[in-house]
Every structure is written in structure tokens, then in C-alpha cells.
C-alpha positions in Angstrom: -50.1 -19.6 -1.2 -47.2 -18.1 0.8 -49.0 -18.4 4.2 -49.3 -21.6 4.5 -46.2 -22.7 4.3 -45.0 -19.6 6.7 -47.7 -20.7 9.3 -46.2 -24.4 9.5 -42.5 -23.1 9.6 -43.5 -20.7 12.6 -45.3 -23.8 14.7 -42.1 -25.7 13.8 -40.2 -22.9 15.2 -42.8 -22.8 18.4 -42.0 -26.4 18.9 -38.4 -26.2 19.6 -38.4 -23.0 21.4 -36.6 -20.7 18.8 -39.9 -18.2 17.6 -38.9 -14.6 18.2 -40.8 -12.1 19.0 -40.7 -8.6 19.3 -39.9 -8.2 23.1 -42.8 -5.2 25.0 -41.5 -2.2 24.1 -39.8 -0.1 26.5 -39.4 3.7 27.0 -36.3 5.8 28.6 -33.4 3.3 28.2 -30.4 3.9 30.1 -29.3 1.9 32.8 -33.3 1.5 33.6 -35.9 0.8 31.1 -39.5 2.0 31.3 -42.0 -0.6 30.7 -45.8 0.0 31.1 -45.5 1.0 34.9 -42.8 -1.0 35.4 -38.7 -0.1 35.7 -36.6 -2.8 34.9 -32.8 -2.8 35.4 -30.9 -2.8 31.2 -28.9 -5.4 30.9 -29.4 -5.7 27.6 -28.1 -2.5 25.7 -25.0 -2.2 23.3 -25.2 1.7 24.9 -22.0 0.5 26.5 -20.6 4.1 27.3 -24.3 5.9 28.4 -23.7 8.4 25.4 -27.3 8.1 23.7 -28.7 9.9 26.6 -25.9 11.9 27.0 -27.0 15.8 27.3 -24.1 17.0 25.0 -24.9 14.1 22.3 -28.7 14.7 22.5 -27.9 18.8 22.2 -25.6 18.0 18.9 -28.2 16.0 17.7 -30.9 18.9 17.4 -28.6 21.5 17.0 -27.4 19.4 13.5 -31.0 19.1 12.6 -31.9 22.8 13.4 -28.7 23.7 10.9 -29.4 21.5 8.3 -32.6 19.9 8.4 -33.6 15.8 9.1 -32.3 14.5 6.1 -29.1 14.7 3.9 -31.3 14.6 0.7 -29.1 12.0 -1.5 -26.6 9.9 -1.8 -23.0 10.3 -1.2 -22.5 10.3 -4.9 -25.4 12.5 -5.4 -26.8 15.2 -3.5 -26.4 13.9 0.0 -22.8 14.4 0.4 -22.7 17.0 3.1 -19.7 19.0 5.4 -20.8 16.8 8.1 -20.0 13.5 6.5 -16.8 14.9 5.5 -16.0 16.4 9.1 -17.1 13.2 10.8 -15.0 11.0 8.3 -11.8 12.9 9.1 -12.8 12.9 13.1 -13.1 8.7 12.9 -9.6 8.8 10.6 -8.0 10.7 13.2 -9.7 8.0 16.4 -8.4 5.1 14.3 -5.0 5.8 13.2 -6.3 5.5 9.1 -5.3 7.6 6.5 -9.4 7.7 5.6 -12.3 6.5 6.5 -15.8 6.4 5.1 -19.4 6.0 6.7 -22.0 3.7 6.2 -25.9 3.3 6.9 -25.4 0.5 9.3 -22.8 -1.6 10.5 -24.3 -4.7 8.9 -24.2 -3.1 5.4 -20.5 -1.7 5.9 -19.3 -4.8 6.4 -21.3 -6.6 3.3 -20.2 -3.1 1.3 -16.7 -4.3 2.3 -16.2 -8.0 1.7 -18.1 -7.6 -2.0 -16.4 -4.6 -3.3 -12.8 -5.4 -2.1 -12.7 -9.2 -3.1 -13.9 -11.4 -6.3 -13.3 -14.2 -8.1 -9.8 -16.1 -7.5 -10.1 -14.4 -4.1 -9.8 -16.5 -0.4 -11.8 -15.7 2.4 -11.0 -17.1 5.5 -13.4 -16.4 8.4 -14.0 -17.6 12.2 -16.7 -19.5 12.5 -18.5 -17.3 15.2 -17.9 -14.0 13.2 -21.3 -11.5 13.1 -23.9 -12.5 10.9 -22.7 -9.3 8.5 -19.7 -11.1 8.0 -20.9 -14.5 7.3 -23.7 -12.8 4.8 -21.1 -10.6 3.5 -18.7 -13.3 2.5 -21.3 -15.4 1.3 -22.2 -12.4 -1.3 -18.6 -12.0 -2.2 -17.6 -13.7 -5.6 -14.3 -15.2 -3.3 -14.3 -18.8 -2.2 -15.4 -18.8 1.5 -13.3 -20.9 4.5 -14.5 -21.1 8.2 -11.8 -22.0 10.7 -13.6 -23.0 14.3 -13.5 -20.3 16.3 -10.4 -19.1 17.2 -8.3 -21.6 16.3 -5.2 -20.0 14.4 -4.0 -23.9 13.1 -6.8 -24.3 11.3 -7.0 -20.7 9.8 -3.3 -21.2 8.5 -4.3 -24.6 7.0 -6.8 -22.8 5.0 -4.7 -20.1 4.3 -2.3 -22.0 3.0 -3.5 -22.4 -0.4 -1.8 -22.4 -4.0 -3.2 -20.8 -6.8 -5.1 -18.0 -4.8 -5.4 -14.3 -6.3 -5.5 -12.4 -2.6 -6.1 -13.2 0.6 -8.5 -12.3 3.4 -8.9 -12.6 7.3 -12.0 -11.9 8.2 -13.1 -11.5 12.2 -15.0 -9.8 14.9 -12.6 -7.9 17.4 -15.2 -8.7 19.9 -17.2 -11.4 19.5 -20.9 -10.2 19.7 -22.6 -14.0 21.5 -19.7 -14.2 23.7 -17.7 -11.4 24.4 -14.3 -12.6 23.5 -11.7 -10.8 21.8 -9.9 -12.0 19.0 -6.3 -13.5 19.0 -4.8 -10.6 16.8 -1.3 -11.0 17.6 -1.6 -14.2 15.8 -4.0 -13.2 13.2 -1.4 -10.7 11.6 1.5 -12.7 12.3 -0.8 -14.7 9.8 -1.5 -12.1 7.4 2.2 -11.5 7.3 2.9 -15.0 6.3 0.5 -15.1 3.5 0.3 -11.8 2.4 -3.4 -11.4 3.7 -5.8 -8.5 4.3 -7.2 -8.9 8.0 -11.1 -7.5 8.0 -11.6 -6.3 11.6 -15.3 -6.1 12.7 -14.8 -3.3 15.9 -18.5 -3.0 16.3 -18.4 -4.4 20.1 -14.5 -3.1 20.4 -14.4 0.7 19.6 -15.3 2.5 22.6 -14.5 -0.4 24.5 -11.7 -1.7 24.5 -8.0 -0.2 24.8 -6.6 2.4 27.2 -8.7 5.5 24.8 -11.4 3.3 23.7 -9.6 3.1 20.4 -10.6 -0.8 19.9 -8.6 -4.0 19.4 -5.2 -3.2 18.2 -5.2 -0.8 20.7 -5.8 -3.2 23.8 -2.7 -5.2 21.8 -0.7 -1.7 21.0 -0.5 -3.0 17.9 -0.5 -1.0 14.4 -2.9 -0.3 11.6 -1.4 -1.2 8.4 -3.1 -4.3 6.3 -6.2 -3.7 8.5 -9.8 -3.1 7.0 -11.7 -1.7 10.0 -15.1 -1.6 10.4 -16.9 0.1 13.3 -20.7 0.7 14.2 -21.3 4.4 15.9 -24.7 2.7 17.6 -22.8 0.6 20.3 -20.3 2.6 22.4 -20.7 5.4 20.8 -24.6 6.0 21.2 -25.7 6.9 18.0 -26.6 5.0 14.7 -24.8 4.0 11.6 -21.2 2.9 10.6 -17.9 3.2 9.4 -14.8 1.6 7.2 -11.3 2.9 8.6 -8.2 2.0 6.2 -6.0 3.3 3.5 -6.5 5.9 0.7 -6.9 3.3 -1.8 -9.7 1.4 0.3 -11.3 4.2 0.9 -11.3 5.1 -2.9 -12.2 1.7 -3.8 -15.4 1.5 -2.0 -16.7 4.6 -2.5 -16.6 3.5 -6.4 -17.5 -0.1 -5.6 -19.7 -0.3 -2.2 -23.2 -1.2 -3.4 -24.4 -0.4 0.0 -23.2 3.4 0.1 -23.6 3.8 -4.1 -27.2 3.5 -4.1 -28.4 4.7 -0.5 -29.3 8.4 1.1 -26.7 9.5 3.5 -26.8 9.7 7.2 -29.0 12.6 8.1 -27.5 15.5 9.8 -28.4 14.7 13.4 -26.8 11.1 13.3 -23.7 13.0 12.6 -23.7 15.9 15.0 -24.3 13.4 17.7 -21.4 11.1 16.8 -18.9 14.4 16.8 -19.7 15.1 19.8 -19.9 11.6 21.5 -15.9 11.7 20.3 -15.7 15.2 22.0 -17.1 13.1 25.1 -14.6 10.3 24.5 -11.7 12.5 24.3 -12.5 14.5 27.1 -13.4 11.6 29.7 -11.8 8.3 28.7 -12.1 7.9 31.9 -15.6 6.3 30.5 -13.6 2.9 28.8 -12.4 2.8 32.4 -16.0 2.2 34.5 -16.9 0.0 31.8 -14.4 -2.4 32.6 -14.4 -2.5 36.0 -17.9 -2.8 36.0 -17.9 -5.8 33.1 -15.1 -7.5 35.6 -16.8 -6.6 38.8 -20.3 -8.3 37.2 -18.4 -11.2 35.5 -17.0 -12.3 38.9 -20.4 -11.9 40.7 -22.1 -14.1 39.1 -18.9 -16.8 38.7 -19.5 -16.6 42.2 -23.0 -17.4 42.4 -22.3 -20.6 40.4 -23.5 -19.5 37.0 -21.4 -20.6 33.7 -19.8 -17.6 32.6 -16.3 -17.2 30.9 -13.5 -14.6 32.5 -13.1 -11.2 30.3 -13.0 -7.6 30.4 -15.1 -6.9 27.4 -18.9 -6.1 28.4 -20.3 -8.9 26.6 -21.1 -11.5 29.6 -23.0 -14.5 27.8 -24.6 -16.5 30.9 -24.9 -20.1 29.3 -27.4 -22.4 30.2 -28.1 -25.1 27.5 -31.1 -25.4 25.5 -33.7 -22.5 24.4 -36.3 -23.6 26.4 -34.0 -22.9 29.8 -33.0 -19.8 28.6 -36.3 -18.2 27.8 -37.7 -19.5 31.4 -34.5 -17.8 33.0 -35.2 -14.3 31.1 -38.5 -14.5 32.1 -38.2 -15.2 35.7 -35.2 -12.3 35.2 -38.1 -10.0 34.2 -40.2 -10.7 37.2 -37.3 -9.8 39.3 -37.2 -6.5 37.8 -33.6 -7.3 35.4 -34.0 -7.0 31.6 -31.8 -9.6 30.0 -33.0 -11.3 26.9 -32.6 -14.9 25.7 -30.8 -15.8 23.2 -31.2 -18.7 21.1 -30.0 -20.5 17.8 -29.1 -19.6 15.0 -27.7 -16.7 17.3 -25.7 -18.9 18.8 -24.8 -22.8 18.4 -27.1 -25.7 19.1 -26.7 -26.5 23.1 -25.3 -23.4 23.8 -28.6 -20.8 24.3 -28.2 -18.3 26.8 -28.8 -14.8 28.4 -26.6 -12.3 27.1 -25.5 -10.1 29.6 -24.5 -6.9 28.8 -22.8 -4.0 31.3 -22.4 -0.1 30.8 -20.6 2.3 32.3 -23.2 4.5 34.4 -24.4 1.3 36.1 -24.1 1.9 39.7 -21.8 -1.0 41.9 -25.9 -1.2 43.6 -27.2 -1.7 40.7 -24.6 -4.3 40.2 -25.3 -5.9 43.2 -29.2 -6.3 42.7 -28.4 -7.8 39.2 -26.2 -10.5 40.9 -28.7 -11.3 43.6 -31.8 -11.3 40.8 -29.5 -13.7 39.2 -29.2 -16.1 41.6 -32.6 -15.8 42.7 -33.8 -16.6 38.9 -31.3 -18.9 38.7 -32.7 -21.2 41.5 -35.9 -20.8 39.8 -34.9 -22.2 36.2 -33.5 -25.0 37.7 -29.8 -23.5 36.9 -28.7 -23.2 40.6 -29.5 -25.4 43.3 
């Protein structure tokens, strides 16, 4: 039976520190988190802009589903393809700079809808090593042969690249990188694609909202232009919402919507996913004042805990990975976070690579420079107790 051989490869995982579990729940999150009778300070939501509590996004929400009930009844293909999907498609176009775009039930399905319906055999993708897990599976499900170059190292992507024989070419990469808050080297990248004639696949899950003067992701932060770029954004993150999108051409567009799996055979997004994206763009548009806080306050938090003596790269994104070694470490740091009254979670491999666990350490806009403040001082204070800091 099954169950045996489950129990022994969850005591394995016991042993070395890697079992997950579902974290206590938590009620209200924002930049606090209800638990039981305690509030914790959230340092550990991809809510990076505050719009799922949002009064405007919450009102769209039930007015969508007051309209037009809580499902859309189908598939795209079938029944389910509704004015909202169709208003909200044109609304992302518009954000992105793309002649289309097209939504999907989740970001990790858009991006394996992607990478199997736009390549097959005689195909080459070439991928970073520390892309999202979507990416990785994605690729893997493809019919193309599959490179890694080590993580942003744009010698070794052009060495694989450079390959005779190959029917089309891919890029495949995370604008920002979701373990360590990064951002890719895209000059380079499509200096790249040029060369080879490649398709770059930008993953702007962590990156739309976030980065560039309007939030409009990684080529904006590099002013750089659309064209030869697949990309692929989450509205769950930034955006405060749920579900996904593919930004591109006509002809990618049309081509997934005959050839995505993913968005063949599933139901639409129900009404009230939609109405609350439209109007976190109305929020966008109206404040991007919003992409602003967010990076002064993923700076301000990056520098305080440099300062404490903690190992933690320089950035602007609001992905702050604290590292600290070994799995063990990290989950004794989180916890002793938690006692302080700071939610930030562990994270361990396969997350991440082997010696380099940490807590992930993430920042929003609506936190307050007090709040701030009480997270660095928590920090250190955990810190000392894990053994981190002396």
C-alpha cells in the first residue's frame, strides 16, 4: 500500500528539516494578520500594493457578482466567455503595450499553457536556472529540448543558444525572481534574442505592479519595448486579486486560445475575479503614486536590516530574502519571528537551493515607516536568538 511508503518519505523529510506544513491560519490580512487572539505584523504577503482590501476592489468584486452571478458557467470556448473577460483582456492589452492579451486561471497554468502550446519538437528552450517552478514544470511539459543557464549568467545562456539545427528559439525567465527578489538582466536577454532570433518568455508575476515608473513591470523599469516578448502576469500579487494573464501579439494570442490546454478545457474566471481586477487598474492609474511607497519602503527595509548585520542583497523590488544557511536555522528564526509578533515564513529547499534556506521577506505599500521600524528591531532581536547575530 501507498501509505507506507508516504509515511517513510515524510519522516525522511522530518529528518532534514524540509516537511511543510500548512502554517495556523490567519484572518484579516493586510499589513496585520489576525491569528487566534494574536496580531502579527505580514511580512509575508505578495499583496504588494494593499489592493485586496482595497474598498473600491472589494465593492467591484460584489457588484460583478450581484450583475452576473458567482460563476462564468463554461469555458472560454464554451459558455463561459463573458463581456467581462473580454473588457478585462483589452484593459491588460492596453497596461502592457500588447496588441492582445488573454486570461488564465492561475499564473502557474498560464505559463505551462504558454511554454506547451507555443513550442514542440525541434524547438530550444533555454531557461535560468532559478526561474518559478511554472516555468521549470512548464518547459519540462513542452515537446522542446530544455537548457538551464546558472542564474543570470548571459555567457552561458548564449553558449546554449548557440545551437545549429534548431527549429525556434526560446528565452525563458522570471522578470522578478520570486526566492530572491532580483530582476532580470533584460537589456542583455534581448540583445540575445536579437542575435538568435529568439522568443523571450517574461514571467511578470512579482514585476507588474511593481516595478517601473506606472507599475507597468520589467521593460518598463528598462524603458525598453514589447515586441518578441511573451508576457505573462498573475493579477493575485500586486494587483490583489486572483488569476492570470498572457500579454503579446495577435498571433499568440490566437495561437493559445486554439492550443492552451489549460484555458481549452477549464471554466472561466467568475465574474467577481474580474470586476475586482478592473478596478484595482482604475486604482493603479489613478494613484501610481502606490509603485512609489512600495519602493521606498522595500529600500527603506532592505537597508535596516543590512544594517543590523543580517545577509541580505541591495534591490528595489519587494522581495527581501534574509539568508541564513540550512533549514533548520531558518525555521528556528521564523519561529522566534512569530513570538515577536512578525510573520515571516521559512523557506526551505527545493524552494530554494541546498545551503541557501531563508526567510523571505516581503514589503507592501501601506506598511507604515513604524511598522518598519518594529520589523527591523524584531529582526535583530530574533536574530540574536537563532544564533544569526551576535
Amino acid at each position: 500500500m501507498i501509505e507506507a511508503s508516504l509515511t517513510e518519505t515524510l519522516t525522511e523529510l522530518d529528518s532534514q528539516a524540509l516537511r511543510r506544513r500548512l502554517p495556523e491560519a490567519i484572518e484579516r490580512p493586510g499589513t496585520t494578520v489576525e491569528r487566534g487572539d494574536r496580531r502579527l505584523l505580514n511580512l509575508s504577503s505578495n499583496n504588494y500594493l494593499g489592493l485586496a482590501t482595497h474598498p473600491d476592489v472589494v465593492m467591484a468584486a460584489v457588484d460583478a457578482t450581484m450583475r452576473s452571478g458567482c460563476s462564468a458557467t463554461g469555458s472560454r470556448l464554451l459558455a463561459g466567455n463573458l463581456t467581462w473577460h473580454e473588457r478585462l483582456e483589452a484593459r491588460i492589452a492596453q497596461f502592457k503595450g500588447t496588441e492582445a492579451a488573454l486570461l488564465f486561471n492561475s499564473g502557474y497554468v498560464a505559463n505551462l499553457g504558454v511554454l506547451t502550446a507555443l513550442t514542440g519538437p525541434g524547438d530550444l528552450i533555454v531557461a535560468d536556472k532559478l526561474n518559478h517552478a511554472s516555468l521549470i514544470d512548464g518547459a519540462r511539459a513542452s515537446e522542446a529540448e530544455v537548457r538551464h543557464a546558472p542564474h543570470q549568467s548571459m555567457e552561458r545562456m548564449e553558449a546554449l543558444l548557440d545551437k545549429p539545427g534548431v527549429k525556434r528559439r526560446f528565452v525563458v525567465t522570471d522578470g522578478v525572481f520570486s526566492m530572491d527578489g532580483d530582476i532580470a538582466r533584460l537589456p542583455e536577454l534581448l540583445s540575445l534574442c536579437r542575435r538568435y532570433e529568439a522568443t523571450l518568455v517574461l514571467d511578470e508575476a512579482h514585476a507588474t505592479g511593481v516595478l517601473g515608473a506606472t507599475g507597468r513591470g520589467t521593460l518598463e523599469h528598462y524603458c525598453l519595448g514589447v515586441q518578441g516578448v511573451i508576457q505573462v502576469g498573475t493579477l493575485s500579487k500586486a494587483l490583489g486579486g486572483f488569476g492570470a494573464f498572457v500579454a503579446g501579439s495577435q498571433a499568440v494570442i490566437e495561437s493559445l486560445i486554439n492550443l492552451a490546454r489549460p484555458l481549452v478545457f477549464s471554466t472561466a474566471l467568475p465574474p467577481a475575479v474580474i470586476g475586482a481586477a478592473l478596478a484595482a487598474f482604475d486604482v493603479l492609474d489613478f494613484d501610481p503614486g502606490l509603485v512609489e511607497r512600495l519602493r521606498a519602503n522595500a529600500i527603506y527595509l532592505r537597508e535596516g536590516l543590512q544594517r543590523i548585520g543580517l545577509q541580505v542583497p541591495s534591490g528595489i523590488t519587494p522581495i527581501i530574502p534574509v539568508v541564513v544557511g540550512e533549514p533548520d536555522v531558518a525555521l528556528k528564526f521564523a519561529q522566534h519571528l512569530d513570538t515577536l509578533g512578525v510573520l515571516a515564513q521559512a523557506v526551505r529547499p527545493p524552494s530554494v537551493p541546498r545551503g541557501s534556506a531563508r526567510v523571505r521577506v516581503t514589503v507592501m505599500a501601506p506598511h507604515t515607516r513604524e511598522q518598519l521600524d518594529r520589523a527591523i528591531a524584531a529582526f535583530e532581536t530574533a536574530g540574536r536568538r537563532a544564533g544569526i547575530l551576535t
